[in-house]
C-alpha positions as CSV (number, residue, x, y, z in Angstrom):
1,X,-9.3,-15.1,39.7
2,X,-8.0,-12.2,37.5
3,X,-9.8,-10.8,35.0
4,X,-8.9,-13.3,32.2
5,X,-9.3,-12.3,28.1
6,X,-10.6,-14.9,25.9
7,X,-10.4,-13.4,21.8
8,X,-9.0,-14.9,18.7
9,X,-6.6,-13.3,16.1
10,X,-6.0,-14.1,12.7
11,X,-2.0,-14.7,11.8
12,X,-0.2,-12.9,8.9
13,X,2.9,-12.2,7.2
14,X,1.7,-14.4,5.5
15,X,-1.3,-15.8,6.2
16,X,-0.9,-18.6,8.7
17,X,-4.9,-19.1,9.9
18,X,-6.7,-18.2,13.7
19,X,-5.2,-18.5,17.2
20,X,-7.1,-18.6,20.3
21,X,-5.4,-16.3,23.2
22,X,-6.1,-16.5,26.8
23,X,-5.0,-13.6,28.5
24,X,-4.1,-12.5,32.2
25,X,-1.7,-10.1,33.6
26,X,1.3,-12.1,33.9
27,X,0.6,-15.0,31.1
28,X,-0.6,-15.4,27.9
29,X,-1.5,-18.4,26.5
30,X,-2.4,-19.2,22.3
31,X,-3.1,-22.3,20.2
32,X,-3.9,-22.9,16.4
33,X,-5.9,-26.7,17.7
34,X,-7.9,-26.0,20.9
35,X,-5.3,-29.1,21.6
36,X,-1.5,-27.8,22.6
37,X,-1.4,-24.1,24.1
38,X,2.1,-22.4,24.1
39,X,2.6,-20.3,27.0
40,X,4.1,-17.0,27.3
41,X,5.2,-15.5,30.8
42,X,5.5,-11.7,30.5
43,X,8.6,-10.7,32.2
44,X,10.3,-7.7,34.4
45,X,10.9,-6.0,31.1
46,X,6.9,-6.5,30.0
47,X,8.0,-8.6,26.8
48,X,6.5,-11.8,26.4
49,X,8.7,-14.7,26.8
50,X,7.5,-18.5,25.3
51,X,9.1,-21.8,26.8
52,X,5.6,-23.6,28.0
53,X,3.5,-25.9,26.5
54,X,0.2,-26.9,28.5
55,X,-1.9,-29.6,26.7
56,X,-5.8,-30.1,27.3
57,X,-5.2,-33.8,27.2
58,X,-3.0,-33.6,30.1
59,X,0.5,-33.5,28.6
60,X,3.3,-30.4,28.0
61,X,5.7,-29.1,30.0
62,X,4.1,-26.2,32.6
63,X,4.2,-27.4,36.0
64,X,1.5,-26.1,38.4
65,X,3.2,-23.5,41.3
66,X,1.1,-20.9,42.9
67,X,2.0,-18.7,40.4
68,X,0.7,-20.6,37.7
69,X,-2.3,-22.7,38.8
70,X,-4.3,-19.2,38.1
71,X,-3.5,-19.8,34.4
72,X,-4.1,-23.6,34.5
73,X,-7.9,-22.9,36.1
74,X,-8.4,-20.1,32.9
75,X,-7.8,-22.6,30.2
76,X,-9.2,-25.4,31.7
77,X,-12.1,-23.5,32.3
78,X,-12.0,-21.5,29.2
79,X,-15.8,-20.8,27.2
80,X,-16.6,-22.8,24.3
81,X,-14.1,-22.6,21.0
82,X,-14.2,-20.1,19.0
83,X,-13.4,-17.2,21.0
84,X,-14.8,-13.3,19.7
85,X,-12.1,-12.0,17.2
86,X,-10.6,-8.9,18.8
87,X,-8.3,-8.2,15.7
88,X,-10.6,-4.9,14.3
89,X,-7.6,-3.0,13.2
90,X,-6.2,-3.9,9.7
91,X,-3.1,-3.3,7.1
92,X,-4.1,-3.1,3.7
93,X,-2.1,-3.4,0.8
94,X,-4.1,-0.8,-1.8
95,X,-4.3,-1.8,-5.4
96,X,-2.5,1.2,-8.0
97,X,-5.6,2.2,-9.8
98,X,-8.0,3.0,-7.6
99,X,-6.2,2.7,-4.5
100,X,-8.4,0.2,-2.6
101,X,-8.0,-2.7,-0.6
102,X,-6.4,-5.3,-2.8
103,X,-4.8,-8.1,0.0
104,X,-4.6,-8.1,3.7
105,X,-1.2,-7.6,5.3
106,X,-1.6,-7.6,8.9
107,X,-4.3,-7.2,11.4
108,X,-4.3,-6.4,15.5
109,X,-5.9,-5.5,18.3
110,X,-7.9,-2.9,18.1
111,X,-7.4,-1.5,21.5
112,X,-3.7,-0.8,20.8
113,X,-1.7,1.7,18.7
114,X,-1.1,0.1,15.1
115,X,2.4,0.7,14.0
116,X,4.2,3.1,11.9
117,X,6.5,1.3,10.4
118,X,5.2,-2.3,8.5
119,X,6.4,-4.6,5.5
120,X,4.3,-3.2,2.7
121,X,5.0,-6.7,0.4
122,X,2.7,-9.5,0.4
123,X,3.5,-13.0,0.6
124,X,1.4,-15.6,-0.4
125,X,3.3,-18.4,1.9
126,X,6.0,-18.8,4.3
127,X,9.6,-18.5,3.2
128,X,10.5,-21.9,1.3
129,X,7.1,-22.7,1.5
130,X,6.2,-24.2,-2.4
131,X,3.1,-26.7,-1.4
132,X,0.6,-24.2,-2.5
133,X,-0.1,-26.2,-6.3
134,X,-2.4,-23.9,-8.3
135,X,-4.9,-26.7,-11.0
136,X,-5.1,-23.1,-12.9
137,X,-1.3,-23.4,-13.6
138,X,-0.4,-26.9,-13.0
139,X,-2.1,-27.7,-16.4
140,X,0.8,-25.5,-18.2
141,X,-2.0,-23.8,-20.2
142,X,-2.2,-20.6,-18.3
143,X,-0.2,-17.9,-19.7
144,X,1.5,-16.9,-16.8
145,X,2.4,-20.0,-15.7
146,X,6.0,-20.9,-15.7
147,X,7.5,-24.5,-14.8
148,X,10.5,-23.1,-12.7
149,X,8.8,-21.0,-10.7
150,X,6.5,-21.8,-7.4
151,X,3.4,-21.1,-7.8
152,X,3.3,-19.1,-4.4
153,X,5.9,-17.1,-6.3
154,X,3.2,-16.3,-9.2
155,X,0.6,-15.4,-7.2
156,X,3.2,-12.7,-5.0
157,X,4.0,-11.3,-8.1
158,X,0.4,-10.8,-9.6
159,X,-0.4,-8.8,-6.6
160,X,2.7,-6.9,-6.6
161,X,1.9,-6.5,-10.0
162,X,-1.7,-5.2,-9.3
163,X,-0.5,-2.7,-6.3
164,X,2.2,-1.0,-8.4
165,X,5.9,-0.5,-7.8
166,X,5.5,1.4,-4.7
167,X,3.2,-0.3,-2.6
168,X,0.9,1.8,-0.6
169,X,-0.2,0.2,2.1
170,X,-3.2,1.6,5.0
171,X,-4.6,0.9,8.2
172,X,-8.3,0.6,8.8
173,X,-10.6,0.8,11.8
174,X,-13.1,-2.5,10.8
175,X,-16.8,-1.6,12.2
176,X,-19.3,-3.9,13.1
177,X,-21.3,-3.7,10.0
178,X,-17.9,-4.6,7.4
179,X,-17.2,-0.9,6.8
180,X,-13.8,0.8,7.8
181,X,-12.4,3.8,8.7
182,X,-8.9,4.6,7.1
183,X,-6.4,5.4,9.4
184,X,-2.2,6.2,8.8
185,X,-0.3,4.0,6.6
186,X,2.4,4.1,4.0
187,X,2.4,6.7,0.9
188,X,-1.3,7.5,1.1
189,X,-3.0,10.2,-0.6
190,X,-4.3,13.7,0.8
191,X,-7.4,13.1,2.0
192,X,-6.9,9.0,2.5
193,X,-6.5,9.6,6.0
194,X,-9.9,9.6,7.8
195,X,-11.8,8.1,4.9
196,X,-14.6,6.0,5.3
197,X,-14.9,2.5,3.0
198,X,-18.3,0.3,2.7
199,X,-17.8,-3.1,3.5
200,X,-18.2,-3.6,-0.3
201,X,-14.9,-2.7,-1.0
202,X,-13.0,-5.3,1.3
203,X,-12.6,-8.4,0.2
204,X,-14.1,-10.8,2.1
205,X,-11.2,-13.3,2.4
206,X,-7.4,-12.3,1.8
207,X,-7.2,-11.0,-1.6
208,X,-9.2,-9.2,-4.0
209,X,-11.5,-11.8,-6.0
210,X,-12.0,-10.0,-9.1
211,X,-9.2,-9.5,-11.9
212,X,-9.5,-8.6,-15.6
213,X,-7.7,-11.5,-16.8
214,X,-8.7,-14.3,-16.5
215,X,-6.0,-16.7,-15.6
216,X,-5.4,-14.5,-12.7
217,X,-8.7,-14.8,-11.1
218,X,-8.6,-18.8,-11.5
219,X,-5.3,-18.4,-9.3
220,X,-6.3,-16.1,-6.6
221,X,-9.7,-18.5,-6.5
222,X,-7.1,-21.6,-6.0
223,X,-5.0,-19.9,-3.5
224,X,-8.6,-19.3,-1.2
225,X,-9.0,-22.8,-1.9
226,X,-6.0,-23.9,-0.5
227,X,-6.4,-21.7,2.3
228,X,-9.9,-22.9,3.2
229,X,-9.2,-24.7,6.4
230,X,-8.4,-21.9,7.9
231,X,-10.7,-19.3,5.9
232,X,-13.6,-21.3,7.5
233,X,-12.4,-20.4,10.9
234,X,-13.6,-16.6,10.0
235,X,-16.7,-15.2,11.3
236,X,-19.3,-13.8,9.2
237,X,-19.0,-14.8,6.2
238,X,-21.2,-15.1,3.3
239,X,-23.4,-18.3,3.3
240,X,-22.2,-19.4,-0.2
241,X,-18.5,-18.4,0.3
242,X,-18.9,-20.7,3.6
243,X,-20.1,-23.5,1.5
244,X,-17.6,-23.1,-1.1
245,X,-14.6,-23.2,1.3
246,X,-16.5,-26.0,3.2
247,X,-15.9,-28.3,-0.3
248,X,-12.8,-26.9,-0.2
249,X,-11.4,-27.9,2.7
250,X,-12.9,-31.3,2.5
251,X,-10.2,-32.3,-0.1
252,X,-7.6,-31.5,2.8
253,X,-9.4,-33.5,5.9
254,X,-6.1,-33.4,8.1
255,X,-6.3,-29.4,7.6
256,X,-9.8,-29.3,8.5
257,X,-9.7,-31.5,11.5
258,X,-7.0,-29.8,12.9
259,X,-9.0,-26.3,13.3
260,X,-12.2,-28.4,13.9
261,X,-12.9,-26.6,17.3
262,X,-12.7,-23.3,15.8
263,X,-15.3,-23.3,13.2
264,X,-18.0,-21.0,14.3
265,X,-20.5,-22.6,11.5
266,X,-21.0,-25.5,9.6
267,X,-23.3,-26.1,6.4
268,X,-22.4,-28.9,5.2
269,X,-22.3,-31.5,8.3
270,X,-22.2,-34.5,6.8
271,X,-20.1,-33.9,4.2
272,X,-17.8,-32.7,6.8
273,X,-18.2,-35.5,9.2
274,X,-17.1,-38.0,6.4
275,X,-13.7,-35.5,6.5
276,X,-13.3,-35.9,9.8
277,X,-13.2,-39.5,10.3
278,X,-10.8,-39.9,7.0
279,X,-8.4,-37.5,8.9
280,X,-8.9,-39.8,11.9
281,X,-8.1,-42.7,9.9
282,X,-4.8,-41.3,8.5
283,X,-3.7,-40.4,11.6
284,X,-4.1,-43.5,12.7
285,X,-2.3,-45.4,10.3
């Protein structure tokens, strides 16, 4: 068999959780459940082309030709879930003050070239996207809430807010121990370029966590909430953040059980467990 690539990546603009790739040559293949893989066929023009579905419980649509049983062997054979994230280069939007990570934009391989040219705005959710329900603002107490307005919407425009109005955005080389090395990017400083940031500075999940007022923290906290099904799916995280997005996530069981393979650690088994089977049990009804 070729030499086949098993990694993970996390999925932005906006934030949309972890894949799991399998790679060879002539095929790539990704899933967000461990479940339904969508396959991509790299064509004459080396651009990746998707109109396969192969299923691990034996459904889809890729049919098994010499050309593709090498592909059916990797993911049937592939190691156990979750695969190493590969993803080590990353787009930061920078806050205006202090110029700083603030929220993460995009992240990619990082044995390739990052772009020159990105989308410097960050958006909470997908475009007509409103299920993200903040209990910060719901209540109609917060100061910046406002009734007509999504509260994806509110959180975009706190960070846009926070990063100023022209966004500067930058690249960074993640290392092993958190830190990272700043790389191009857009509107940076003299002297931005080749800097070298602790792994202090980045926040640990998507946004920054601390904000001087108040009502603005609570948000960015609910938004992680929200998001912890798939936050949970990260790799070395703190012990405490893992068993606060652990709680999290239990109060949205279908989330959690869908990404159920890809958790690399679990604190709170039982409390899970009794997730699990309530997803089950919706499911089934």
């Amino acid at each position: 068999m070729s030499a086949v690539r098993y990694y993970s990546m996390r999925r932005f603009s906006p934030y949309q959780g972890t894949v799991q790739i399998t790679e060879l040559p002539d095929f790539r293949a990704v899933t967000s459940d461990g479940i339904a893989w969508r396959v991509q066929f790299l064509n004459q023009r080396s651009r990746l082309s998707s109109h396969a579905v192969w299923r691990a419980d034996g459904g889809g649509n890729l049919i098994e030709t010499a050309r593709t049983s090498e592909l059916i062997q990797a993911l049937q054979e592939h190691p156990p879930f979750p695969f190493p994230p590969q993803d080590k280069l990353e787009l930061w939007l920078l806050d205006a003050r202090e110029q700083k990570p603030l929220a993460i934009l995009a992240s990619t391989l990082g044995r390739i070239k990052p772009p020159r040219s990105v989308d410097t705005r960050w958006h909470a959710t997908l475009a007509e996207d409103d299920s993200f329900v903040a209990p910060s603002l719901a209540s109609g107490t917060a100061a910046i809430s406002s009734s007509h307005i999504p509260h994806s919407q509110v959180l975009s425009r706190c960070v846009q807010k926070a990063a100023g109005p022209l966004e500067r955005a930058q690249w960074f080389r993640r290392e092993d121990d958190g830190s990272g090395i700043g790389l191009h990017g857009n509107r940076l400083d003299d002297g931005h370029v080749g800097r070298k940031l602790g792994c202090d500075v980045f926040p640990e999940l998507l946004l920054r966590e601390t904000w001087e007022v108040e009502q603005e923290q609570s948000l960015v906290s609910n938004y992680h909430d929200w998001q912890a099904p798939c936050l949970l799916t990260h790799s070395k995280l703190l012990r405490s953040t893992r068993d606060r997005l652990e709680r999290a996530a239990c109060r949205q069981a279908e989330k959690l059980y869908k990404v159920r393979h890809f958790l690399p650690e679990i604190i709170n088994q039982d409390l899970l467990n009794v997730a699990f089977v309530e997803a089950v049990i919706r499911r089934s009804t």
